[in-house]
N, C-alpha and C positions, 0 to 999 in steps of 0.2 A: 221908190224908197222915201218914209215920208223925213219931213224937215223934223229932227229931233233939239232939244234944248235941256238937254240933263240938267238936275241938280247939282252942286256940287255940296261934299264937306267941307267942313273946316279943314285949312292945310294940315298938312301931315307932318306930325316932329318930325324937326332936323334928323340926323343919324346919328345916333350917340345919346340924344338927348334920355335922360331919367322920365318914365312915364307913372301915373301912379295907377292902383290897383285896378282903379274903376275903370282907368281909358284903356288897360293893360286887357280886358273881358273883349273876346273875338269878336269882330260884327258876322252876320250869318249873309249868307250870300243866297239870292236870290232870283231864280231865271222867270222870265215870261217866255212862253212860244204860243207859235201859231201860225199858220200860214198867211200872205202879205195879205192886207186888210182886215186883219182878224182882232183888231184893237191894244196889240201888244205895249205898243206906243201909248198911246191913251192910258190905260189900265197903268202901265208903270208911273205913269206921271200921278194917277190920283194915291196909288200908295203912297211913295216920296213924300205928298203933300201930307197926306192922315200920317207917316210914321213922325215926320218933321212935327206936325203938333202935337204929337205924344211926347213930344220932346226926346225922342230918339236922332240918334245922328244917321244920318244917310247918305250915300254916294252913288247917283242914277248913273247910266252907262249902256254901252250895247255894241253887238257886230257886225259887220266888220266895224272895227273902233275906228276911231279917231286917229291911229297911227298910221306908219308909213303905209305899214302893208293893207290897214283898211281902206288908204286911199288908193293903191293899186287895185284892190278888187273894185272900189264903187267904178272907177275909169273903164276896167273888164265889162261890167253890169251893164252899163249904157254905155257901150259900144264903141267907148274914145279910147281905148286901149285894145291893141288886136295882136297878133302873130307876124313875122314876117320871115315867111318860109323860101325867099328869092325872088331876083326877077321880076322883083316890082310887084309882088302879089301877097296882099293881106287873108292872113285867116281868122275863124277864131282862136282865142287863146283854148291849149288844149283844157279837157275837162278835169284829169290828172294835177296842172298846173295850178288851175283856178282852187284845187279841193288845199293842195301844198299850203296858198296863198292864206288860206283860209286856218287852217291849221297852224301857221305861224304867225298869221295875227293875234290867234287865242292865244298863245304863249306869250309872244310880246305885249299883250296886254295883261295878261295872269301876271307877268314880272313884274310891269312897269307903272298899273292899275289897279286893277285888283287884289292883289294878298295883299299890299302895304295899305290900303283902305281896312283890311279886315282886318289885318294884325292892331292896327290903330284903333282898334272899337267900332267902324261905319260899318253897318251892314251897305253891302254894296247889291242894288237891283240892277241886273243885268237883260237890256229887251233882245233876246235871240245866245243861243251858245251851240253847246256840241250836238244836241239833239238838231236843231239847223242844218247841222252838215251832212247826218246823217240824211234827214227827210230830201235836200236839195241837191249835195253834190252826188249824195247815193241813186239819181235819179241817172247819171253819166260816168257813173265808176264805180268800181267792185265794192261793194261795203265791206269787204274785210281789209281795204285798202286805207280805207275812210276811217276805220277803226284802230288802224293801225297810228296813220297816223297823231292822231287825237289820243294816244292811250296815255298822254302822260298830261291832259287836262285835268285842273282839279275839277274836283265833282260839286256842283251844286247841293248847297241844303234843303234846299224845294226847286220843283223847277211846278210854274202853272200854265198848263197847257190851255189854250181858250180856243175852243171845237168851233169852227163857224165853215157853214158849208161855202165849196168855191163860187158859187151863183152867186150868195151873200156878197162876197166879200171883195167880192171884181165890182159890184154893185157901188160897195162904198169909194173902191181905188178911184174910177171912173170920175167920181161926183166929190173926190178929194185931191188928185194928184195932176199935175203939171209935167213930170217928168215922170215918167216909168222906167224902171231897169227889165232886163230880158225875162226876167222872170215873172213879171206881171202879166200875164195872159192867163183865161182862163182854163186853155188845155193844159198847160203848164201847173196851175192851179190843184185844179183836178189829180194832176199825178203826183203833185206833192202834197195834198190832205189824205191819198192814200197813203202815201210813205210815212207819214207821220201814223196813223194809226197803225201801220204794220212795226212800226219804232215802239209802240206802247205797249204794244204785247210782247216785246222784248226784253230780256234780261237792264234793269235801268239801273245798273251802278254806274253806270256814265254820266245821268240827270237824275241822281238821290231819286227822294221819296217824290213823288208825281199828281199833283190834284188835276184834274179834268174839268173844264166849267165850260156853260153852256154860253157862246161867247155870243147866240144872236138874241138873248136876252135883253130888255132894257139895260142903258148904260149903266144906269142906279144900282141894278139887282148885280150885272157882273161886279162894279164895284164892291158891291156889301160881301160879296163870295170871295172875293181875291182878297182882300180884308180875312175875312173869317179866314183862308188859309193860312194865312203869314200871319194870324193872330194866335193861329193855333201853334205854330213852328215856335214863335217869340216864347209864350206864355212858359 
């Protein structure tokens, strides 16, 4: 999981406080996906900087968040957090559990992150959301359970998927990460860049409207492309 360093906004009025018309305009919310190494992290950080010098406000972010529960999943991820079903014997946590986890961190950060960045004017970019759970935890649970839970996520106003085959993309983990979570393999890989495309040909009022970019492209050209999409959404 790589080391992120989000953007922040400016703080968020107090509660109560009188806002005027212009800070009062929703910010648009914003997803990246992609399976691990696919530049989701990267790509969010060069928007943030391009919408920052349009002089737009912005609020970078991602999940599992930064809260309680995202830190109970990263501990699940790599393996410091297990089951203990008796008798002195560790398991792992079930897959059921881990999807729960995941589903309650999106809400506790929708409450506690998210809508108040939006209602406040910051469009908020988010690296990973419900599409994630669907591609990941649907790999070890029922996806109508997966959807169940999540049904009361708000929906993205774009979400930008960046396609990078699993060869790629373990290619780059390898030759960037220090730590991996259980999911960085590339059998694992493999079965979650099909799940992601089997999620695209799906019904997507869960991840709004959907651009598709070619994510083993020069950094530059992905740039200019996830640009042009969220310049199209803004305009």
């Amino acid at each position: 999981m790589p080391a992120r360093h989000p953007r922040r906004a400016p703080p968020l009025p107090r509660r109560g406080a009188t806002m005027t018309t212009a800070k009062r305009r929703r910010g648009k919310f914003i997803v990246l996906e992609g399976i691990d190494g696919s530049g989701t992290t990267t790509q969010l950080r060069h928007v943030g900087e391009w919408l920052t010098s349009r002089g737009e406000l912005v609020h970078e972010t991602f999940q599992p968040s930064s809260g309680p529960f995202g830190a109970q999943i990263r501990l699940i991820l790599r393996g410091r957090l297990v089951a203990t079903p008796g008798r002195g014997k560790v398991a792992p946590v079930d897959p059921a559990v881990v999807a729960l986890l995941f589903a309650a961190d999106r809400l506790d950060h929708l409450h506690n992150e998210i809508q108040p960045h939006l209602e406040a004017g910051h469009h908020v970019l988010c690296d990973r959301y419900v599409m994630s759970s669907f591609a990941y935890q649907g790999l070890d649970t029922d996806l109508r359970f997966v959807r169940q839970i999540n049904d009361k996520a708000l929906a993205p106003d774009l979400t930008v998927f960046l396609r990078v085959r699993p060869d790629v993309a373990m290619a780059r983990i390898e030759g960037a990460r220090l730590e991996r979570d259980s999911f960085e393999k590339l059998g694992v890989q493999r079965k979650v860049a099909k799940a992601y495309e089997d999620v695209l040909t799906a019904s997507g009022k869960r991840w709004g409207p959907v651009v598709t970019i070619d994510g083993e492209e020069p950094v530059s050209k992905v740039r200019q492309n996830v640009r042009a999409a969220v310049d199209s959404l803004l305009a």
